[in-house]
mmCIF file of the N, C-alpha and C atoms, coordinates in Angstrom:
data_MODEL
# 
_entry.id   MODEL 
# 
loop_
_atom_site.group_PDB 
_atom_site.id 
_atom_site.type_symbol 
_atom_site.label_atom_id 
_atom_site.label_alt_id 
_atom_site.label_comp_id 
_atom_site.label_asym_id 
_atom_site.label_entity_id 
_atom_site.label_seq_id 
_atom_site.pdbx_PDB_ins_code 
_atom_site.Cartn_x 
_atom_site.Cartn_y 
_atom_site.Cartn_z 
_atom_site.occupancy 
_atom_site.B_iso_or_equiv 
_atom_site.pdbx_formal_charge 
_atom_site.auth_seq_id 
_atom_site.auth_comp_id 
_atom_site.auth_asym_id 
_atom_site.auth_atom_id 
_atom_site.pdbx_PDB_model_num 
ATOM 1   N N  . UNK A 1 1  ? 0.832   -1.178 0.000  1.00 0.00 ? 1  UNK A N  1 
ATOM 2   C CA . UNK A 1 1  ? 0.000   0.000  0.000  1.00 0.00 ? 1  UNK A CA 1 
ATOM 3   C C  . UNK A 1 1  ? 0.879   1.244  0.000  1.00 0.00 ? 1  UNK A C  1 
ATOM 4   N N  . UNK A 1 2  ? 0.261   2.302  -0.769 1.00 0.00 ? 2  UNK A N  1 
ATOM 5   C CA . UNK A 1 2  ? 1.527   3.540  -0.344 1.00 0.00 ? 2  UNK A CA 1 
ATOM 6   C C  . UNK A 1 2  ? 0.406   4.272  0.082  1.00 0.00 ? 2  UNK A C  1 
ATOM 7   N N  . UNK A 1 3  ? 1.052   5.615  0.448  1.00 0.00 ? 3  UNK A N  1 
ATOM 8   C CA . UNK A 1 3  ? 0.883   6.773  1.969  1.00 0.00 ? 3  UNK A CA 1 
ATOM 9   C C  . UNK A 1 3  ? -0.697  6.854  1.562  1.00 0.00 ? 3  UNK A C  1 
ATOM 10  N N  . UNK A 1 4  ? -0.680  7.256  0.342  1.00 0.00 ? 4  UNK A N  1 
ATOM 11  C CA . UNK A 1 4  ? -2.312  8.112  0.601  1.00 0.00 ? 4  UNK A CA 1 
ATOM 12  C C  . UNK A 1 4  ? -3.215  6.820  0.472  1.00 0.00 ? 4  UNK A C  1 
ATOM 13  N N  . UNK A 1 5  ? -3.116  6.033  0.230  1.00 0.00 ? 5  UNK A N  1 
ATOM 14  C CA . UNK A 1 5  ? -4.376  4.517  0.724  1.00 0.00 ? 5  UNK A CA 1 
ATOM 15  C C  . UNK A 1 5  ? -4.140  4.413  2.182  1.00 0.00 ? 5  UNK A C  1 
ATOM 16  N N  . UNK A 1 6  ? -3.221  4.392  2.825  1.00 0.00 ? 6  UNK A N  1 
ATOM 17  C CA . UNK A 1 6  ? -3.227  3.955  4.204  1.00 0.00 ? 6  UNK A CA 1 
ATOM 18  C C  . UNK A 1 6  ? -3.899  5.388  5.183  1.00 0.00 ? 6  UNK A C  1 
ATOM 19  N N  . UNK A 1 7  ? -3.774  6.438  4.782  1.00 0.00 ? 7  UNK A N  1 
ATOM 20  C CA . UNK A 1 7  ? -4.328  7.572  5.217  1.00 0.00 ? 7  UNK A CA 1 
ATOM 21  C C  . UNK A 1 7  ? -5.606  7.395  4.675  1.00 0.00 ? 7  UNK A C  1 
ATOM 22  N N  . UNK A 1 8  ? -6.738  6.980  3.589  1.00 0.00 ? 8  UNK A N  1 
ATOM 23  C CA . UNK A 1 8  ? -8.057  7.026  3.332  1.00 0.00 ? 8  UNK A CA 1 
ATOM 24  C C  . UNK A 1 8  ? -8.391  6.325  4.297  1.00 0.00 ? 8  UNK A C  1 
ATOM 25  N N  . UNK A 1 9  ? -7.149  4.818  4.708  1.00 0.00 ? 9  UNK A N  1 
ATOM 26  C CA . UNK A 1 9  ? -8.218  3.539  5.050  1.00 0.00 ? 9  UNK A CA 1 
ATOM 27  C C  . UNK A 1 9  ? -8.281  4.349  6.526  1.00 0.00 ? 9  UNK A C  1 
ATOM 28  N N  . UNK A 1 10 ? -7.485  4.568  7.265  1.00 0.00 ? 10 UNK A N  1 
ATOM 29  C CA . UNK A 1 10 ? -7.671  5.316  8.779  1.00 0.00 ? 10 UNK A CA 1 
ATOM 30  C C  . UNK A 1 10 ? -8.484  6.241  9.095  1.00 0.00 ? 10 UNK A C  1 
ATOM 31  N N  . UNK A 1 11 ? -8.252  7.182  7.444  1.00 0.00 ? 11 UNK A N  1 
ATOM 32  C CA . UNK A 1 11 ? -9.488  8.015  8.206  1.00 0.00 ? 11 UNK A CA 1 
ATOM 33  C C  . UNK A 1 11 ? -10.987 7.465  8.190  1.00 0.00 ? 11 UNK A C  1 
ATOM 34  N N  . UNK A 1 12 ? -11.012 6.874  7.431  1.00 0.00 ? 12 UNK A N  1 
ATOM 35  C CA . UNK A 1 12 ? -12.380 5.775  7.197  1.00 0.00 ? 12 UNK A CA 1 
ATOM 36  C C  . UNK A 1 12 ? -12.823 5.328  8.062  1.00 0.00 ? 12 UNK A C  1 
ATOM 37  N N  . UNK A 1 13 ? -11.567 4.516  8.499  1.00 0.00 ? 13 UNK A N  1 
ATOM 38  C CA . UNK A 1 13 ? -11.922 3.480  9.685  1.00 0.00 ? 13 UNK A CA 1 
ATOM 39  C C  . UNK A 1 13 ? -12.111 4.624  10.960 1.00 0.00 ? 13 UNK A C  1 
ATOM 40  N N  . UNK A 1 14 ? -11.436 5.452  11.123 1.00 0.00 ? 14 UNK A N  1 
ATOM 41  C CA . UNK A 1 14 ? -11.591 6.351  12.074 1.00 0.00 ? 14 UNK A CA 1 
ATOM 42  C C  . UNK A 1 14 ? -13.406 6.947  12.311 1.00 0.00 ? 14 UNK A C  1 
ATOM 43  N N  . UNK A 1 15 ? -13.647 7.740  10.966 1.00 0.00 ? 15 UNK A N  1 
ATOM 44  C CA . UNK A 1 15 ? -15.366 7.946  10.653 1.00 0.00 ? 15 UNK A CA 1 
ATOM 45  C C  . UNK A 1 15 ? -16.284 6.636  11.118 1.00 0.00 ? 15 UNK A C  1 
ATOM 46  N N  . UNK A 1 16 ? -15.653 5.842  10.782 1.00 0.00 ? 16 UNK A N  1 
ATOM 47  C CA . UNK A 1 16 ? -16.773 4.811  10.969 1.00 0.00 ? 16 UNK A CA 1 
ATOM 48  C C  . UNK A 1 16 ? -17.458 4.416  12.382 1.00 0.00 ? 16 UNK A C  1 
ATOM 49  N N  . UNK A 1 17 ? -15.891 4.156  13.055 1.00 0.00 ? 17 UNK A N  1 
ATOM 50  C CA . UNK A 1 17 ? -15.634 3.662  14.549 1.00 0.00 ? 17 UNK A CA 1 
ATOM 51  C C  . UNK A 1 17 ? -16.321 5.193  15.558 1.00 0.00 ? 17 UNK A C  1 
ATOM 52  N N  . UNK A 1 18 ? -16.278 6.343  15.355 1.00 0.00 ? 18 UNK A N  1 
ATOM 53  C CA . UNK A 1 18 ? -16.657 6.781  16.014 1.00 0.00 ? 18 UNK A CA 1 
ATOM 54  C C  . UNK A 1 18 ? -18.050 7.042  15.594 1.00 0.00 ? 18 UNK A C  1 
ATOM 55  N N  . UNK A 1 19 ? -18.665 7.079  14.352 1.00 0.00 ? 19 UNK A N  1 
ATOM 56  C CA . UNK A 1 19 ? -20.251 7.127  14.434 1.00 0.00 ? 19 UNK A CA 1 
ATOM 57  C C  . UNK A 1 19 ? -20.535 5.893  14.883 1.00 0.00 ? 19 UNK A C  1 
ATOM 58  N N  . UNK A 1 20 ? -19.971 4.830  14.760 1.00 0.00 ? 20 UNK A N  1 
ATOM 59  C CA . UNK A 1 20 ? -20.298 3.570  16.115 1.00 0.00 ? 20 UNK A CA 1 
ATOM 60  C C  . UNK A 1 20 ? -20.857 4.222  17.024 1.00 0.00 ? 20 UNK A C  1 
ATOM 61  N N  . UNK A 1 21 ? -19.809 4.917  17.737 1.00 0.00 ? 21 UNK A N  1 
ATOM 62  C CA . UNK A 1 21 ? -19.416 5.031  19.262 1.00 0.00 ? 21 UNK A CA 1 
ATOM 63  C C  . UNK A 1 21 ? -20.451 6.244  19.787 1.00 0.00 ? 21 UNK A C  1 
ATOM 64  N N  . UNK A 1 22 ? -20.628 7.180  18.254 1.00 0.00 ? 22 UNK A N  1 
ATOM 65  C CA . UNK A 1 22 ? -21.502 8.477  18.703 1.00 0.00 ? 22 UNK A CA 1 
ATOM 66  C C  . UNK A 1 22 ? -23.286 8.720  18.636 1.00 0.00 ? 22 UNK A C  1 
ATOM 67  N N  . UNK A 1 23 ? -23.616 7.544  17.734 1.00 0.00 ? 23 UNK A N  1 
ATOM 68  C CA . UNK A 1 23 ? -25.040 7.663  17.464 1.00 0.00 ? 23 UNK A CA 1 
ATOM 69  C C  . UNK A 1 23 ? -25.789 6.554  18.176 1.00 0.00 ? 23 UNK A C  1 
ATOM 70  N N  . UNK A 1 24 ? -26.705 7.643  18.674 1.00 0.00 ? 24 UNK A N  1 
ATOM 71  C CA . UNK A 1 24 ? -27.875 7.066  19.831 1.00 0.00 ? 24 UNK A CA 1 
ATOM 72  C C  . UNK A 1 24 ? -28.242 5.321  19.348 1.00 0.00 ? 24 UNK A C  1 
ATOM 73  N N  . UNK A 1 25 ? -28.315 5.254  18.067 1.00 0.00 ? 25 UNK A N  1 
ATOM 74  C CA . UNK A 1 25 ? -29.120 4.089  17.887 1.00 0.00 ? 25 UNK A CA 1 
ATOM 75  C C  . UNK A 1 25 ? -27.554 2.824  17.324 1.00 0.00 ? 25 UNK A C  1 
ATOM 76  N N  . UNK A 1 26 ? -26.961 3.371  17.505 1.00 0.00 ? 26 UNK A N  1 
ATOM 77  C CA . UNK A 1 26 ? -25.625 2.339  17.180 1.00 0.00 ? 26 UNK A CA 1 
ATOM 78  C C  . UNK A 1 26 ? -25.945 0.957  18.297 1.00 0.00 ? 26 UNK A C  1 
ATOM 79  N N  . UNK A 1 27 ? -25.626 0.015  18.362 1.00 0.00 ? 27 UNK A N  1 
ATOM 80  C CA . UNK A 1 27 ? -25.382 -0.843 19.489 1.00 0.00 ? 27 UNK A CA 1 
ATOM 81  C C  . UNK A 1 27 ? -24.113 -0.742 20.786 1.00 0.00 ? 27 UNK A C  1 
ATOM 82  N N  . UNK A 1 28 ? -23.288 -0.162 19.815 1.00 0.00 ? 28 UNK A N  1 
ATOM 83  C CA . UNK A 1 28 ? -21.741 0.130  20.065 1.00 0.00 ? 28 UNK A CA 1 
ATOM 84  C C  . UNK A 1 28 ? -21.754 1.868  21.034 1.00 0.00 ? 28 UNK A C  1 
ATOM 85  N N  . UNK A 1 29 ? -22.777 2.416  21.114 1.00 0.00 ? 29 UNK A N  1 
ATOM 86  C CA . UNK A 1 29 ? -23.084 3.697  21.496 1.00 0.00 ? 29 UNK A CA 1 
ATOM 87  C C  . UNK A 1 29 ? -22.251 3.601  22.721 1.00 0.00 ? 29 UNK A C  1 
ATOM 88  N N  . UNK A 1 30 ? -21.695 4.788  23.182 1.00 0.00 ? 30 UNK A N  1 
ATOM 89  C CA . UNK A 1 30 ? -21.007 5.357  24.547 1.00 0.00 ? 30 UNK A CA 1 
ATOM 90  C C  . UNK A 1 30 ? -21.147 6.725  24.480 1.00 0.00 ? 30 UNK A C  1 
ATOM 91  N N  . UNK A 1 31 ? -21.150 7.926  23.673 1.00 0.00 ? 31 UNK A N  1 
ATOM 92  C CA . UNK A 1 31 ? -21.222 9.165  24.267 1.00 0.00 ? 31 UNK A CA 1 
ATOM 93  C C  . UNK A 1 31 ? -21.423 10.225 22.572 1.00 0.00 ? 31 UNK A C  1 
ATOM 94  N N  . UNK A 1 32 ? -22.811 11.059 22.419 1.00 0.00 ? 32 UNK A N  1 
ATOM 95  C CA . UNK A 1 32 ? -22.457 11.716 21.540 1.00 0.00 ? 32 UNK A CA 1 
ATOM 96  C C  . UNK A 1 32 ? -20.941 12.644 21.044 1.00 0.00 ? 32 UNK A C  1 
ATOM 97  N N  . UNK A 1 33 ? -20.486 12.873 22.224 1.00 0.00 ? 33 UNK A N  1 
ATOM 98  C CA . UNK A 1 33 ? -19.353 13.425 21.642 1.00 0.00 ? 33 UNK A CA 1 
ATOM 99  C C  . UNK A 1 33 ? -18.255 12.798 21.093 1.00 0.00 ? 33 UNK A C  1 
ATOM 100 N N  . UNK A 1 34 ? -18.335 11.636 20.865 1.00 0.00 ? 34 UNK A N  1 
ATOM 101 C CA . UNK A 1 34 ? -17.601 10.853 19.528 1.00 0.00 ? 34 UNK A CA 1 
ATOM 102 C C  . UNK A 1 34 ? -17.964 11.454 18.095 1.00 0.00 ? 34 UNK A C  1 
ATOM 103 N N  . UNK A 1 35 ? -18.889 12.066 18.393 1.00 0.00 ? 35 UNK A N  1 
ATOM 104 C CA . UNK A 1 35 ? -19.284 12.816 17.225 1.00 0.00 ? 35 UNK A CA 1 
ATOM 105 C C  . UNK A 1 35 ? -18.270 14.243 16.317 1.00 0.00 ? 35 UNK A C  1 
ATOM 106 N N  . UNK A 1 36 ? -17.967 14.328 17.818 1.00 0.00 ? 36 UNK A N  1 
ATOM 107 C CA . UNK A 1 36 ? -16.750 15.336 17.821 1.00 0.00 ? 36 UNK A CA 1 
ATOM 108 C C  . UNK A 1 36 ? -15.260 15.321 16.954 1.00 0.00 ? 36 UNK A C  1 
ATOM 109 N N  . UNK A 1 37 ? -15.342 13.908 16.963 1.00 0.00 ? 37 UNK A N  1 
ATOM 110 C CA . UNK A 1 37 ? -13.891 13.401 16.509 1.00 0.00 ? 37 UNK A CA 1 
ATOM 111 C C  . UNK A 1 37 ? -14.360 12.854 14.759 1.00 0.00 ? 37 UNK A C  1 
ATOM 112 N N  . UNK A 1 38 ? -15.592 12.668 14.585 1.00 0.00 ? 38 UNK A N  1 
ATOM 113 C CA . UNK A 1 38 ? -15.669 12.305 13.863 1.00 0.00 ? 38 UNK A CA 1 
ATOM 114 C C  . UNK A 1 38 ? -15.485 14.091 12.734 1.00 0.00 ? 38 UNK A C  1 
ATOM 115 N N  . UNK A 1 39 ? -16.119 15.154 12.788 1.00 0.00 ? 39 UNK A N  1 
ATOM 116 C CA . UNK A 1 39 ? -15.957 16.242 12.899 1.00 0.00 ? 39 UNK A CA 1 
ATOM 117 C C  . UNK A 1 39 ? -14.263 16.871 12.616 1.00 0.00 ? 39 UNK A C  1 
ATOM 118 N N  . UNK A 1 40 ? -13.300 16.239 13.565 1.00 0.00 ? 40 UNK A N  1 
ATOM 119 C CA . UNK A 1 40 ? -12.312 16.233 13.617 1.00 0.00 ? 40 UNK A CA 1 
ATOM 120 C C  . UNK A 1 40 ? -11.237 15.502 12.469 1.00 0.00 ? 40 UNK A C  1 
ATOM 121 N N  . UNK A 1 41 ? -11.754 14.286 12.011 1.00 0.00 ? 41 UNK A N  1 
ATOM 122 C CA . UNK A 1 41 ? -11.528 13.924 11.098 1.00 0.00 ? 41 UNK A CA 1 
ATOM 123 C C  . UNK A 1 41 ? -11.447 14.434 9.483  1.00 0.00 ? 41 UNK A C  1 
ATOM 124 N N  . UNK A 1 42 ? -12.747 15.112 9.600  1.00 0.00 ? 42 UNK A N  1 
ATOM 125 C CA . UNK A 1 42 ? -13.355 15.527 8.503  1.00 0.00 ? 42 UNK A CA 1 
ATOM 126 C C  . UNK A 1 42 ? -12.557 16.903 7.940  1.00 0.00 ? 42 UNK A C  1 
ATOM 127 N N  . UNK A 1 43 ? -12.222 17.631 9.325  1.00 0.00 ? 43 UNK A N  1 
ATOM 128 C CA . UNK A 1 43 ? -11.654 18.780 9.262  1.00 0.00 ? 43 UNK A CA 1 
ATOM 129 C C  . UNK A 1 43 ? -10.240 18.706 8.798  1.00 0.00 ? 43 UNK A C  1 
ATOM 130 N N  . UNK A 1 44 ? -9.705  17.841 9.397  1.00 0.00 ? 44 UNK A N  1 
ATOM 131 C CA . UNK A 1 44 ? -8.109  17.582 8.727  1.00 0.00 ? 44 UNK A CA 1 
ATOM 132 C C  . UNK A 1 44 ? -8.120  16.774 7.185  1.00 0.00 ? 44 UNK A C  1 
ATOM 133 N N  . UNK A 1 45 ? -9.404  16.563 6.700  1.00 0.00 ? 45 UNK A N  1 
ATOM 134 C CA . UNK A 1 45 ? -8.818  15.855 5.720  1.00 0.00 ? 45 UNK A CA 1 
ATOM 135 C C  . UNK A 1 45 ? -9.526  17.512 4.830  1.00 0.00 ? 45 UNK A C  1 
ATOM 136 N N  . UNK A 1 46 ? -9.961  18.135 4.774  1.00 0.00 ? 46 UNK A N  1 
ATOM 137 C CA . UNK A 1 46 ? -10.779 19.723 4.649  1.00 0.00 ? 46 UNK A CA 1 
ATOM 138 C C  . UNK A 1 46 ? -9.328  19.932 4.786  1.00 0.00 ? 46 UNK A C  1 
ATOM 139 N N  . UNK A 1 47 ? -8.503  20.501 5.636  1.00 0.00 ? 47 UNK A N  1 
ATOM 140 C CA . UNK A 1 47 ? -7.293  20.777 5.977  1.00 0.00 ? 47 UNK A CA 1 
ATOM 141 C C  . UNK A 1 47 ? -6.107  20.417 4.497  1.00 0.00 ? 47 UNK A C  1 
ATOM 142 N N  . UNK A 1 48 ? -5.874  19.275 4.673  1.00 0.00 ? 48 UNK A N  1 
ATOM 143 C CA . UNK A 1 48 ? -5.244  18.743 3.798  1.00 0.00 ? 48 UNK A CA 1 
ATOM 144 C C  . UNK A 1 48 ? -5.096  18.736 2.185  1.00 0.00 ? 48 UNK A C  1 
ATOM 145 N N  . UNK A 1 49 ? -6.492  18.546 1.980  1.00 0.00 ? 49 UNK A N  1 
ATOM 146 C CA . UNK A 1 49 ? -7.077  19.295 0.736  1.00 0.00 ? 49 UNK A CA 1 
ATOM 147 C C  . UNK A 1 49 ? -6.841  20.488 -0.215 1.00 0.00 ? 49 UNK A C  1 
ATOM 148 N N  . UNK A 1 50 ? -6.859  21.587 1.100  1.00 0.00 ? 50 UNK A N  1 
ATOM 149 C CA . UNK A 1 50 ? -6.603  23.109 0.865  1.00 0.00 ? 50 UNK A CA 1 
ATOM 150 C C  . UNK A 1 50 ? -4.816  23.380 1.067  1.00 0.00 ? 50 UNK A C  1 
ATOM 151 N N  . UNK A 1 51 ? -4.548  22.691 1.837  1.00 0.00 ? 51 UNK A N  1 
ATOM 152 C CA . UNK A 1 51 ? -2.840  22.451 1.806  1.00 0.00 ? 51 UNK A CA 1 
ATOM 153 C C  . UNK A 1 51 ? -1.741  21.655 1.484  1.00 0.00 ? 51 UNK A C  1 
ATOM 154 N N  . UNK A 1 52 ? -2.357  20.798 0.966  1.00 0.00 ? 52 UNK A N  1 
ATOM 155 C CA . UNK A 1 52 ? -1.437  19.789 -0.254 1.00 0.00 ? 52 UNK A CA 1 
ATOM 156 C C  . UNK A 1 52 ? -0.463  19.345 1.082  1.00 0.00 ? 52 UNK A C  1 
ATOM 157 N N  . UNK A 1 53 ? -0.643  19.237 2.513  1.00 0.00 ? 53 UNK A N  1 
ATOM 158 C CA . UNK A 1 53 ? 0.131   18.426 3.734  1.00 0.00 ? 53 UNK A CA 1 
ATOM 159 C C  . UNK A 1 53 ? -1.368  17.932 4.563  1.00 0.00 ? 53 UNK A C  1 
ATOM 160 N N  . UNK A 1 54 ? -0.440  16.772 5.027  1.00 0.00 ? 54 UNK A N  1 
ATOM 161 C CA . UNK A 1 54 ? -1.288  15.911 5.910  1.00 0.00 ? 54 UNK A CA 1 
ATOM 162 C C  . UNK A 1 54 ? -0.283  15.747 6.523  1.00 0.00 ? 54 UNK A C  1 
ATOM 163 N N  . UNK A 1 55 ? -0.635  15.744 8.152  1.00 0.00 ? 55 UNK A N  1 
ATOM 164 C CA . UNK A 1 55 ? 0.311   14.851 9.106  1.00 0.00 ? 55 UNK A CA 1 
ATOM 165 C C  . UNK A 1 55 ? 0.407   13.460 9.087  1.00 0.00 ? 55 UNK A C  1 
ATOM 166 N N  . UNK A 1 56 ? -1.012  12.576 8.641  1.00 0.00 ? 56 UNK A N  1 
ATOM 167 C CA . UNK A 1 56 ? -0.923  11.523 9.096  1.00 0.00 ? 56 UNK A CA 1 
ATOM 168 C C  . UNK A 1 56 ? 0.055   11.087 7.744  1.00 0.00 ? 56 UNK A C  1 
ATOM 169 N N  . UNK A 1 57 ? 0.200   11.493 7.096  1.00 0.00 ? 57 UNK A N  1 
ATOM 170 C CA . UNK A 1 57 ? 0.881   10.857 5.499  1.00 0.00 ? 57 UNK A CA 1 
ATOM 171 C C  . UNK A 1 57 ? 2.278   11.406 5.808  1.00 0.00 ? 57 UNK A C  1 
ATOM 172 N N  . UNK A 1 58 ? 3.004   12.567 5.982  1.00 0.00 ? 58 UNK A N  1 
ATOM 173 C CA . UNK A 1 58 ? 3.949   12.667 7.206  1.00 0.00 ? 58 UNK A CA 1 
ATOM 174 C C  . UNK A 1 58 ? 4.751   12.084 7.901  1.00 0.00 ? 58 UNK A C  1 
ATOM 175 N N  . UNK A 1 59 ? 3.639   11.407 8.714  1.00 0.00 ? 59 UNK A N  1 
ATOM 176 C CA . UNK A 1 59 ? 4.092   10.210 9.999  1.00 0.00 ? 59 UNK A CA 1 
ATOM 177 C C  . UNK A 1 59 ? 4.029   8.635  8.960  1.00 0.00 ? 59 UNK A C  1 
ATOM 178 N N  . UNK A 1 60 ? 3.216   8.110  8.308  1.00 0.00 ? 60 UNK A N  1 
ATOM 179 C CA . UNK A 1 60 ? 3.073   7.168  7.644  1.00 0.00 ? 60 UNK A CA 1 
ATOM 180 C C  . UNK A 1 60 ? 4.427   6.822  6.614  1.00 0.00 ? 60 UNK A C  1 
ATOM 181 N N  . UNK A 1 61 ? 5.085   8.130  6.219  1.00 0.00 ? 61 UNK A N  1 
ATOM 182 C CA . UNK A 1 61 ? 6.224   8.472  5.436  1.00 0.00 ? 61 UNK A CA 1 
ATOM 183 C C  . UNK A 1 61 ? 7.744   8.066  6.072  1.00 0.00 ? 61 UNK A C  1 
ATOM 184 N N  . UNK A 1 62 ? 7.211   8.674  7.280  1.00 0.00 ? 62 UNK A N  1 
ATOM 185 C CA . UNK A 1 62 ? 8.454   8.814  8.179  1.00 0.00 ? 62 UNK A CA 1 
ATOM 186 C C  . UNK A 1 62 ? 8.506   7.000  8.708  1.00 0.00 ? 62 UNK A C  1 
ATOM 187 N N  . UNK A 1 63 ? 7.535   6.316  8.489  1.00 0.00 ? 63 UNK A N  1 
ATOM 188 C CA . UNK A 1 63 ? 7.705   4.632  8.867  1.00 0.00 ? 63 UNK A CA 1 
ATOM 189 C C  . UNK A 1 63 ? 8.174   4.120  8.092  1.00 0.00 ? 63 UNK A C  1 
ATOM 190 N N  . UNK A 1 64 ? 8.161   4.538  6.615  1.00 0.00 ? 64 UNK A N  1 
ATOM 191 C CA . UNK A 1 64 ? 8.960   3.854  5.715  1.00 0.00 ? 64 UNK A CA 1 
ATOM 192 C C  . UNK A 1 64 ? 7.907   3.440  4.549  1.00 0.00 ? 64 UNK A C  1 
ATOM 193 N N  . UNK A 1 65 ? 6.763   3.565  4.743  1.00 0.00 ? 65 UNK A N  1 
ATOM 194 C CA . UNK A 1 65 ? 5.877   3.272  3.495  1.00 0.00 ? 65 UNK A CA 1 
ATOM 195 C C  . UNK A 1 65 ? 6.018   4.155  2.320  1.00 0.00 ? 65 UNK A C  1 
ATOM 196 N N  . UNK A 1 66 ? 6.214   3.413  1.252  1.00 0.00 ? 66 UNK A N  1 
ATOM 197 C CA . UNK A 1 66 ? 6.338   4.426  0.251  1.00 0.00 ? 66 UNK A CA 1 
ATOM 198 C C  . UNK A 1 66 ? 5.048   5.502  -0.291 1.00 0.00 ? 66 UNK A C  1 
ATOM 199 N N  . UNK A 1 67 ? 5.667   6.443  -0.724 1.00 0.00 ? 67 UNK A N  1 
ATOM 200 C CA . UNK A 1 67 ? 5.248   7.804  -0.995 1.00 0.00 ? 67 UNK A CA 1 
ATOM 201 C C  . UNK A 1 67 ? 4.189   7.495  -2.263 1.00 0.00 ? 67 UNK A C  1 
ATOM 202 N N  . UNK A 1 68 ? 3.130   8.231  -2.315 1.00 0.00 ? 68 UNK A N  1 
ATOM 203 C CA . UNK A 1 68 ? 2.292   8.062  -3.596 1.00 0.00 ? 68 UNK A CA 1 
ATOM 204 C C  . UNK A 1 68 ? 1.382   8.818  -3.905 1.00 0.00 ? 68 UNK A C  1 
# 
């Protein structure tokens, strides 16, 4: 896999796991403010978009996965 697939699949998995965690009718429910992070997510990849940098691709870089 290179940088920017492993950054979709996290943030994905990230969105997903916390509307788990944030919506009333989930099974998986613990606290609307998972909602927050999900929000948070959204914003850095909004972020990233407009600035051609991502941290998590960055850090993913700096492990040794190749660049793409």
């Amino acid at each position: 896999m290179k940088s920017w697939q492993i950054v979709r699949l996290v943030a994905g998995t990230f969105v997903l796991l916390s509307l788990a965690l944030g919506v009333q009718g989930s099974p998986l429910f613990v606290s609307e403010w998972w909602l927050a992070f999900t929000a948070f997510v959204g914003a850095n990849l909004l972020q990233s978009a407009l600035t051609k940098w991502c941290l998590m691709e960055s850090i993913v870089g700096k492990l040794g996965v190749e660049r793409g």
